[in-house]
Every structure is written in C-alpha cells, then in structure tokens.
MMTF fields as JSON, N, C-alpha, C and O atoms, coordinates in Angstrom:
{
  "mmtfVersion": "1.0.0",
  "mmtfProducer": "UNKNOWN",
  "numBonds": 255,
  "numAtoms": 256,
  "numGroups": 64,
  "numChains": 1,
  "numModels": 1,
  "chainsPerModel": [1],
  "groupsPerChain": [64],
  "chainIdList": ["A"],
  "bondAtomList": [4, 2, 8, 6, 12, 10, 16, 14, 20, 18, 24, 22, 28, 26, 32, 30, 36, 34, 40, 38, 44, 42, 48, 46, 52, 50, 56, 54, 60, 58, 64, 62, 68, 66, 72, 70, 76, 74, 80, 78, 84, 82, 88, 86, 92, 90, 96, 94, 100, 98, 104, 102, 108, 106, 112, 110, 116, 114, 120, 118, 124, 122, 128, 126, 132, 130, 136, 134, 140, 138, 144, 142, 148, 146, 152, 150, 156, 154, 160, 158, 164, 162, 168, 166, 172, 170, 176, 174, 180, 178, 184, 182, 188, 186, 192, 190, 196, 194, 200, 198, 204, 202, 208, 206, 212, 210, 216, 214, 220, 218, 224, 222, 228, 226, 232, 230, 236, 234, 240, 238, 244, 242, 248, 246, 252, 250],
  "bondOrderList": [1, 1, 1, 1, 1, 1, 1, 1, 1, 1, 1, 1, 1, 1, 1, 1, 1, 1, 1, 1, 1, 1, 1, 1, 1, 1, 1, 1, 1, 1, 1, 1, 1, 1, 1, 1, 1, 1, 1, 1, 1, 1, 1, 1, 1, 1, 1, 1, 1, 1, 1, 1, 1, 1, 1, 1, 1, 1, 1, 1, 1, 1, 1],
  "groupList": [{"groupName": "UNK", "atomNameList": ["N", "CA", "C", "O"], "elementList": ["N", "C", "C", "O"], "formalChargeList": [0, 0, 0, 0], "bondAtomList": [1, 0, 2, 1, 3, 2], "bondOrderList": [1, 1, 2], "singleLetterCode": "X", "chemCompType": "L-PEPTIDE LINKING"}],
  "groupTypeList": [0, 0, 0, 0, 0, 0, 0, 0, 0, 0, 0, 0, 0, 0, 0, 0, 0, 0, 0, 0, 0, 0, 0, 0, 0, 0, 0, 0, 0, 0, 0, 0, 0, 0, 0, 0, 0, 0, 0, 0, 0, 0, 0, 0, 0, 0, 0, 0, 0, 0, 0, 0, 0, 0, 0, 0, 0, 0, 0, 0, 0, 0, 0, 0],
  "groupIdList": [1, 2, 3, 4, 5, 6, 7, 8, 9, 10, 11, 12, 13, 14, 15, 16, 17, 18, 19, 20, 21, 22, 23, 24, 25, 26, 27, 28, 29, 30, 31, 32, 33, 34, 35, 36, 37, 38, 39, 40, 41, 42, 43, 44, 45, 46, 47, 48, 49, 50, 51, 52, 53, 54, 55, 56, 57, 58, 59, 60, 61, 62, 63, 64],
  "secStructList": [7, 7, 3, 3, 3, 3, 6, 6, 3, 3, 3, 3, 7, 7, 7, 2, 2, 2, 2, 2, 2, 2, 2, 2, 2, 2, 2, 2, 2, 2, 2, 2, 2, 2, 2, 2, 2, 2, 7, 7, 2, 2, 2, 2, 2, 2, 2, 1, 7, 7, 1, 6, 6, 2, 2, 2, 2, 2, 6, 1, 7, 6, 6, 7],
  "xCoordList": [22.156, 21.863, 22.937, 23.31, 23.374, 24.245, 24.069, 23.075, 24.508, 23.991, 25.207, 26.423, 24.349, 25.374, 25.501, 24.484, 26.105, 26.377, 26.243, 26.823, 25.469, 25.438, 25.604, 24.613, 26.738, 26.446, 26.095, 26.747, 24.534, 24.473, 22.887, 21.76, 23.23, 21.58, 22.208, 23.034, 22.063, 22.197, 20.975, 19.777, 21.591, 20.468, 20.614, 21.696, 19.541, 19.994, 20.095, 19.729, 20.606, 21.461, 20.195, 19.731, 19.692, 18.418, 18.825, 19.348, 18.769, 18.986, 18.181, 17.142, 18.422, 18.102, 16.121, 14.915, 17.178, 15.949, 14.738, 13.53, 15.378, 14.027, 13.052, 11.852, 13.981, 13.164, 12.167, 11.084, 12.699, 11.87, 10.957, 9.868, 10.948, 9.848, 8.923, 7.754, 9.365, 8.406, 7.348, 6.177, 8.108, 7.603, 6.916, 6.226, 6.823, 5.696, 4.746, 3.597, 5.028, 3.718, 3.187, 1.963, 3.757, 2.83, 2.371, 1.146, 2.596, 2.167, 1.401, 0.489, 0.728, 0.096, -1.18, -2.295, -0.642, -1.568, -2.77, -3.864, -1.599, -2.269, -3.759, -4.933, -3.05, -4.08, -5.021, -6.107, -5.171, -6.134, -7.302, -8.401, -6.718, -7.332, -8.472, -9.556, -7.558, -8.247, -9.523, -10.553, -9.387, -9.884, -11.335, -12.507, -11.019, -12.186, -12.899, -14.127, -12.299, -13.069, -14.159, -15.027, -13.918, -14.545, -15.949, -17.072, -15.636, -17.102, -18.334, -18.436, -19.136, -20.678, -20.906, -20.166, -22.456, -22.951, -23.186, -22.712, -23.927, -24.244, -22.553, -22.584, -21.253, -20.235, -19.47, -18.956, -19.664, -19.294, -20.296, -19.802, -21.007, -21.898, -21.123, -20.775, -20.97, -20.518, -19.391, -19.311, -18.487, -17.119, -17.195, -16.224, -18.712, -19.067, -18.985, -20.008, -18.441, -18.523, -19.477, -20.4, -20.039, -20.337, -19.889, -18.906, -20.215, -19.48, -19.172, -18.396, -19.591, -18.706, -17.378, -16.731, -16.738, -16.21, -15.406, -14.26, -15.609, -14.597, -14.077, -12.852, -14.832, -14.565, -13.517, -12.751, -13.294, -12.263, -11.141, -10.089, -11.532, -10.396, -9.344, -8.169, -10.408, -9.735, -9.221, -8.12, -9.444, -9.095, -8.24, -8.313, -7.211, -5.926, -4.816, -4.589, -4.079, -2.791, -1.873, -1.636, -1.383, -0.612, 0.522, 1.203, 0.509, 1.772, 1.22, 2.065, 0.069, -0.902, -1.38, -2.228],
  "yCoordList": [5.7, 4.868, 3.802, 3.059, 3.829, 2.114, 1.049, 1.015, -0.08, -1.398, -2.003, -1.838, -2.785, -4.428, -5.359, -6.052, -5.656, -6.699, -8.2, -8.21, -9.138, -10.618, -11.325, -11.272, -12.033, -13.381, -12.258, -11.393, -12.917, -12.483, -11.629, -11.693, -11.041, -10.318, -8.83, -8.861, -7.955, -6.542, -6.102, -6.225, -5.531, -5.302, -3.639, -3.077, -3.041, -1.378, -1.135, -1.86, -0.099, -0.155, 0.649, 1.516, 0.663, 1.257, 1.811, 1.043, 3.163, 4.006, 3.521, 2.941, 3.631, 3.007, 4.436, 4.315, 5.521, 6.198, 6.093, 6.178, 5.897, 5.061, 4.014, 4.116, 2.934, 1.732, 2.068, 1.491, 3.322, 3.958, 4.336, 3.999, 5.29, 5.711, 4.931, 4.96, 4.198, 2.676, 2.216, 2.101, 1.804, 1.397, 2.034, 1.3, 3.373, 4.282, 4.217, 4.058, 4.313, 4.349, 3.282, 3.301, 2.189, 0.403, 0.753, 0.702, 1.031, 1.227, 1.836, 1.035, 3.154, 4.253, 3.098, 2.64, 3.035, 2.018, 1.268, 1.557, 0.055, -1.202, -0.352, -0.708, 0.813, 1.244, 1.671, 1.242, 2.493, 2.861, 2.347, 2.699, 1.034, 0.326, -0.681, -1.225, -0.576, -1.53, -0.399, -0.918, 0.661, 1.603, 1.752, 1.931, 1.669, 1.562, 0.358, 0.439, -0.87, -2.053, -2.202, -3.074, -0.968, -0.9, -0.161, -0.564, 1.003, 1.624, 1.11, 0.432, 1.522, 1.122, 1.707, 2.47, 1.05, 1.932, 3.292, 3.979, 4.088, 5.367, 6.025, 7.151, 5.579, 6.228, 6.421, 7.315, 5.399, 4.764, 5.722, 6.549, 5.598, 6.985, 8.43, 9.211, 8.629, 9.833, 10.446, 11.51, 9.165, 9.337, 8.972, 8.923, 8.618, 8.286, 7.407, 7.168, 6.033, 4.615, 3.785, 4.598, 2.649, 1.435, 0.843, 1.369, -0.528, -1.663, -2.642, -3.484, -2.826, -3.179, -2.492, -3.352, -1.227, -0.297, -0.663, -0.93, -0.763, -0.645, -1.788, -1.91, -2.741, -4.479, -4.677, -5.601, -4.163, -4.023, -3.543, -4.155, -2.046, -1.674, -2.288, -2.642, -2.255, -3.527, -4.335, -4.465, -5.226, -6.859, -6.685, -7.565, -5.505, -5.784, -5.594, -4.661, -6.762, -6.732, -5.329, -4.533, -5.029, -4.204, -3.443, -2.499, -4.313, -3.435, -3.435, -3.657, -3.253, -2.752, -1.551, -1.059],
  "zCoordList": [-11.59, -10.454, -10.331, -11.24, -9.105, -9.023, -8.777, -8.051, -8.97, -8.797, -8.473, -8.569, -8.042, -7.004, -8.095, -8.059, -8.873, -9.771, -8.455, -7.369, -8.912, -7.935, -9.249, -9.976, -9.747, -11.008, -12.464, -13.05, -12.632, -14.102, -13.431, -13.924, -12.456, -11.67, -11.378, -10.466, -11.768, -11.566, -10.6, -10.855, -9.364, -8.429, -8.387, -8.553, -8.175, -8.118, -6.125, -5.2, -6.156, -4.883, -3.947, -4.687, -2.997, -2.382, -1.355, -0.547, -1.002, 0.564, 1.606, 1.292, 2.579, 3.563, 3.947, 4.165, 3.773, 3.544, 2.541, 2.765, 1.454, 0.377, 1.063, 1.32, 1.288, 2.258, 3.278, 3.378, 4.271, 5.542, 4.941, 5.405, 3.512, 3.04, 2.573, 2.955, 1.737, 1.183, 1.954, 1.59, 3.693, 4.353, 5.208, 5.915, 5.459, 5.746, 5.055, 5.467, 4.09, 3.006, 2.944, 2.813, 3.0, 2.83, 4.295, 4.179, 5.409, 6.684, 6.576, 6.783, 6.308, 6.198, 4.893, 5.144, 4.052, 2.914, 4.262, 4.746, 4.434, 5.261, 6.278, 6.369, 6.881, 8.145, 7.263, 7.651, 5.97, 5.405, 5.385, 5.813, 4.555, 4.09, 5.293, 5.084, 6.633, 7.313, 8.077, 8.507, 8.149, 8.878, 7.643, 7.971, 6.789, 5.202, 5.42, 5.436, 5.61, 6.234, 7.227, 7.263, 8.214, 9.392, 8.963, 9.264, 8.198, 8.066, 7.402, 6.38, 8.107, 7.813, 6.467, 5.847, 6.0, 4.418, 4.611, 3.706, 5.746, 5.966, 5.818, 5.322, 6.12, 6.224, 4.731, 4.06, 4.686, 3.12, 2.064, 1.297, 2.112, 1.108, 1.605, 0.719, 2.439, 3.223, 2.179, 1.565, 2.28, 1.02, -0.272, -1.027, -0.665, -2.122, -2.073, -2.714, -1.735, -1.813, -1.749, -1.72, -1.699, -1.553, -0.878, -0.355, -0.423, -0.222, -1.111, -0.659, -2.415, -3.347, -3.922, -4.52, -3.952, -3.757, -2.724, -3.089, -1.597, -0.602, -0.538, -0.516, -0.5, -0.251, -1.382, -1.106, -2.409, -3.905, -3.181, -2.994, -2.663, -2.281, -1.15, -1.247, 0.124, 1.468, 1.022, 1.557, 0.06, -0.251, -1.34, -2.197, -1.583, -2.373, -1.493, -0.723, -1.764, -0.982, -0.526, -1.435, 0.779, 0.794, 0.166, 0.565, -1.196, -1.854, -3.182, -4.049, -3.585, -4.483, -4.237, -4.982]
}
C-alpha cells in the first residue's frame, strides 16, 4: 500500500473509488437504519426484533 508521508504522520493513500464505496455503504447504513426507526412492534416481530433491539440499533452513529 502507499502512503503520503505529512511530517512525522504516514497517511495511506485512498482511491477515489474506495471513498464512493465507503460512502454508499454509510448511505445505504444511514437509510437502514432510519427506515428500522419507522416500524411499528407488529413489524418489528415480523423481523424478530423488539424495540429495545431496534432503538440499539437506530441510535448508533452512522459509521458504526
């Protein structure tokens, strides 16, 4: 892998395509998660969950 030497900070060098992907996926994450927020308990059993369960899951930051 290559890196950007900055000072005494070695950074590794990232494709621009990596990044697009990253950020699909934190995109794709974020909607999940908010679309999981929305459902009721009858839906939420549907997929095995709770709302203690989901409320865990909704309420971790997008890049968790």
């Amino acid at each position: 892998m290559q890196t950007l030497a900055l000072k005494t900070l070695a950074l590794p060098v990232i494709s621009m395509a990596a990044i697009a992907t990253w950020l699909a996926f934190v995109v794709q994450r974020a909607n999940t998660r908010a679309a999981l927020a929305k459902l009721d308990d009858t839906h939420l059993a549907d997929i095995g969950l709770n709302y203690k369960q989901a409320n865990k899951e909704f309420r971790k930051p997008f890049f968790v």
